[in-house]
C-alpha positions, 0 to 999 in steps of 0.5 A: 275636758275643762275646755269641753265643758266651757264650750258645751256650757257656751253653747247651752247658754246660747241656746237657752239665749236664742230660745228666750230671745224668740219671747222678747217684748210683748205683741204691740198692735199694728199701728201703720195698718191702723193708720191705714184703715182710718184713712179708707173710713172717710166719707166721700166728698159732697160732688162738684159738677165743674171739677176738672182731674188734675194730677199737679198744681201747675196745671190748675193755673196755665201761666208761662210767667207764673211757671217760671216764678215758682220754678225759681222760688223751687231752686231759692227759697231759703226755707225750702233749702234748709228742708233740703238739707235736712233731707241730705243730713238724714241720707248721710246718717242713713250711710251711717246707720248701715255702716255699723252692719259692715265689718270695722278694720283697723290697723295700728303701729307703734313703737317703745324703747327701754333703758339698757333695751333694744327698740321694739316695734309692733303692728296690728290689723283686727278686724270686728264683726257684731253678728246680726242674730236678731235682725236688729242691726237691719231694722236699725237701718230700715228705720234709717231708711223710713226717717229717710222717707218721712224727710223726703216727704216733708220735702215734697210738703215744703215744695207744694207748700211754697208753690201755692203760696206764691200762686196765692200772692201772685193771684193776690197781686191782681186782685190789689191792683184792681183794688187800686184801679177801682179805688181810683175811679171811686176818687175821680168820681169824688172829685168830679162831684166836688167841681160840680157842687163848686160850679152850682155854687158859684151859680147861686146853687147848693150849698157850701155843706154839700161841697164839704160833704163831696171832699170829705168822700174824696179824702177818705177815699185817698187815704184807702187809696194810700192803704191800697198801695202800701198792701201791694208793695208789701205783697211785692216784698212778701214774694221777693222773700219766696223767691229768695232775691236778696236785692233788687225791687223790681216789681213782679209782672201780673197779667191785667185780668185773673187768669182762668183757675181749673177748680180740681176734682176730689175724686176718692177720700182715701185715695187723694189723701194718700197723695198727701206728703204730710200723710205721708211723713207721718205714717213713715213715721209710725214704721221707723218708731215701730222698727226702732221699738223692735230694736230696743226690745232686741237690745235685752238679748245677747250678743254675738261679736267676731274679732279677728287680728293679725299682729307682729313684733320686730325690732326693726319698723320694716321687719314689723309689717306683717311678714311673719304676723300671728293671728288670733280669732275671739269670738265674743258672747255678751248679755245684759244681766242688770242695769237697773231697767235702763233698757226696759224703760227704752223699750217703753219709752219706744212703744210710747214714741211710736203709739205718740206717731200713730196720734200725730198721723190721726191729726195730720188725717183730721186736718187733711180732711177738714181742710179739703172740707172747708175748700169744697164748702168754700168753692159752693159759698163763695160761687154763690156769693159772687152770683148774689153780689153781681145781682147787687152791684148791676142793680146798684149802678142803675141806681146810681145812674138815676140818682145822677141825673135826679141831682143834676136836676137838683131833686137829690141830696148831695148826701144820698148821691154820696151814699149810691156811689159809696154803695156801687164802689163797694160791691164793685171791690166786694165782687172783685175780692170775692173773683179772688178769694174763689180763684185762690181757694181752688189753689188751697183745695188742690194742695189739700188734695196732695196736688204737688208742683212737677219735679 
């Protein structure tokens, strides 16, 4: 009769469990379909009449050495290589996360001896099960999986991050080799000046102040070429490092001209920044913190424990290997009834940890936009400087031309001469830099826009 009551006040109990369990935790909002929602509020993009679809960054620039470049940055970065590994750490603990939803098996042997006594040997195999009944042990893993996912979209953002660095510096490479070229023919021409003033000079012509005037143009412009030089070597070592080449100092091949850069189609705010990685991240974010609150709260209720074993006892070791064992069945049924709000202040903790992930995915959306913003309203502002500045520039050397030959004839001072050619220079780098700068914001907007690099 005792039994009886024991398993009818076991079964009360459990039922009266299962009833409170349905009641655990309060209703927490929806924050991934929160998330998802603030997405599809943005305002669309200002249209751009040259945009091309593109679906990869590799097709905004067709350059069969840069393709390989970025391929080898892919497989050598280091940085990209810790991320991967991360990747691989957070797969591994996601085997380890669904492990605890298995049975456990363990088996165990040992063996005593007394004074005056024979030896005993005993061997044991149990076997442990937590039964699963509130679904906690497989949100524990769904969460797993979505920690899983977040890294693997970090990945991806590591991957398209690193490739449109290197498309930036090596369309960078370009721009300072022209740099160079521009600053050279500025110096060649400053010393042409200095041996014509040195020759009207010595033809009675001039003045020695004209000649100072003329080298001193030159030896700044030498000190800027220098300057020019140092940044290009020291874009050659920033790409080595993206590359991962440890040794070496070979120099990176550009092609002699900017290569054609596609500026890349906006298309729908919500649907390209779905293509995000960060965003991404972020909202798989918000599932695993979500899951894991479910999961604290779930830690209030009972649990329910199967252990069953199978043990023998010899006094020989051969004897002892389970040839006549006996088995034993426990089923255990447990429930926190006081720790001093431990688990309520985790499952607080949790709800907070996940409405904290839902605020880094608004930012990572206000970021997202703003960077695809900026990139549009630079594409316009830069198209329109570059036209502005070509005007100048083709307007600056037909001056300069007529102040040529005005000095020659001597009706121009050495000074203004200087101060035409200084000016046509100038906008000639300016353009050049602008040509760059335009180039390599159409990179910038296609990573913003969730472009990635081709697996």
């Amino acid at each position: 009769m005792r039994s009886r009551s024991f398993i009818q006040q076991g079964i009360a109990f459990g039922l009266a469990a299962l009833v409170s369990g349905c009641a655990v935790g309060p209703t927490r909002p929806d924050l991934a379909a929160q998330a998802v929602h603030d997405t599809e509020q943005v305002p669309a993009w200002s249209p751009q009449p040259e945009a091309v679809p593109s679906a990869y960054l590799d097709d905004l620039i067709r350059a069969p050495e840069l393709d390989a470049l970025v391929k080898e940055a892919l497989a050598a970065n280091p940085s990209l290589q810790q991320t991967l590994t991360t990747l691989r750490i957070t797969r591994a603990q996601r085997r380890q996360t669904g492990a605890e939803r298995l049975p456990s098996v363990e088996g165990s042997a040992s063996g005593s001896r007394e004074q005056f006594g024979d030896p005993a040997y005993v061997s044991s195999v149990t076997v442990s099960w937590e039964v699963d009944l509130w679904g906690k042990l497989s949100e524990d893993y769904q969460a797993a999986e979505k920690d899983v996912e977040q890294q693997q979209a970090l990945y991806r953002s590591a991957r398209d991050a690193l490739a449109a660095d290197l498309m930036e510096n090596w369309l960078g490479l370009i721009a300072d080799r022209h740099a160079i070229e521009i600053e050279q023919r500025r110096l060649a021409t400053l010393e042409q000046n200095a041996d014509f003033i040195m020759q009207r000079y010595r033809n009675g012509l001039g003045s020695l102040e004209d000649l100072d005037s003329a080298r001193s143009s030159a030896a700044s412009s030498r000190a800027s070429l220098a300057g020019y030089r140092e940044s290009l070597a020291q874009r050659q070592r920033a790409l080595r490092v993206i590359l991962g080449r440890v040794g070496g100092a070979e120099a990176i091949d550009v092609p002699a001209d900017y290569p054609d850069v596609i500026p890349p189609l906006a298309g729908l705010p919500d649907q390209r920044l779905q293509r995000r990685p960060d965003l991404q991240a972020a909202y798989a974010a918000i599932q695993a913190a979500d899951l894991r609150t479910s999961v604290a709260y779930k830690d209030l209720l009972p649990s329910i424990s199967l252990q069953a074993a199978l043990s023998d006892a010899a006094a020989k070791p051969s004897a002892a290997l389970l040839q006549d064992p006996i088995w034993s069945l426990l089923g255990q049924l447990t429930a926190p009834l006081y720790r001093g709000g431990q688990l309520r202040a985790a499952a607080e903790i949790a709800e907070l940890q996940t409405a904290q992930a839902y605020q880094v995915y608004r930012e990572t959306l206000l970021t997202a936009v703003q960077e695809v913003e900026d990139a549009l309203g630079q594409e316009r502002t830069l198209a329109e400087r570059q036209t502005h500045v070509k005007a100048a520039l083709t307007a600056a050397r037909n001056n300069l031309a007529q102040y040529e030959r005005s000095y020659r004839a001597g009706l121009v001072d050495i000074l203004d001469l200087l101060s035409v050619q200084q000016q046509t220079y100038d906008l000639e780098a300016q353009l050049d830099n602008l040509r760059y700068e335009r180039l390599a914001n159409r990179v910038v907007l296609g990573l913003a826009l969730g472009l990635g690099t081709r697996a």
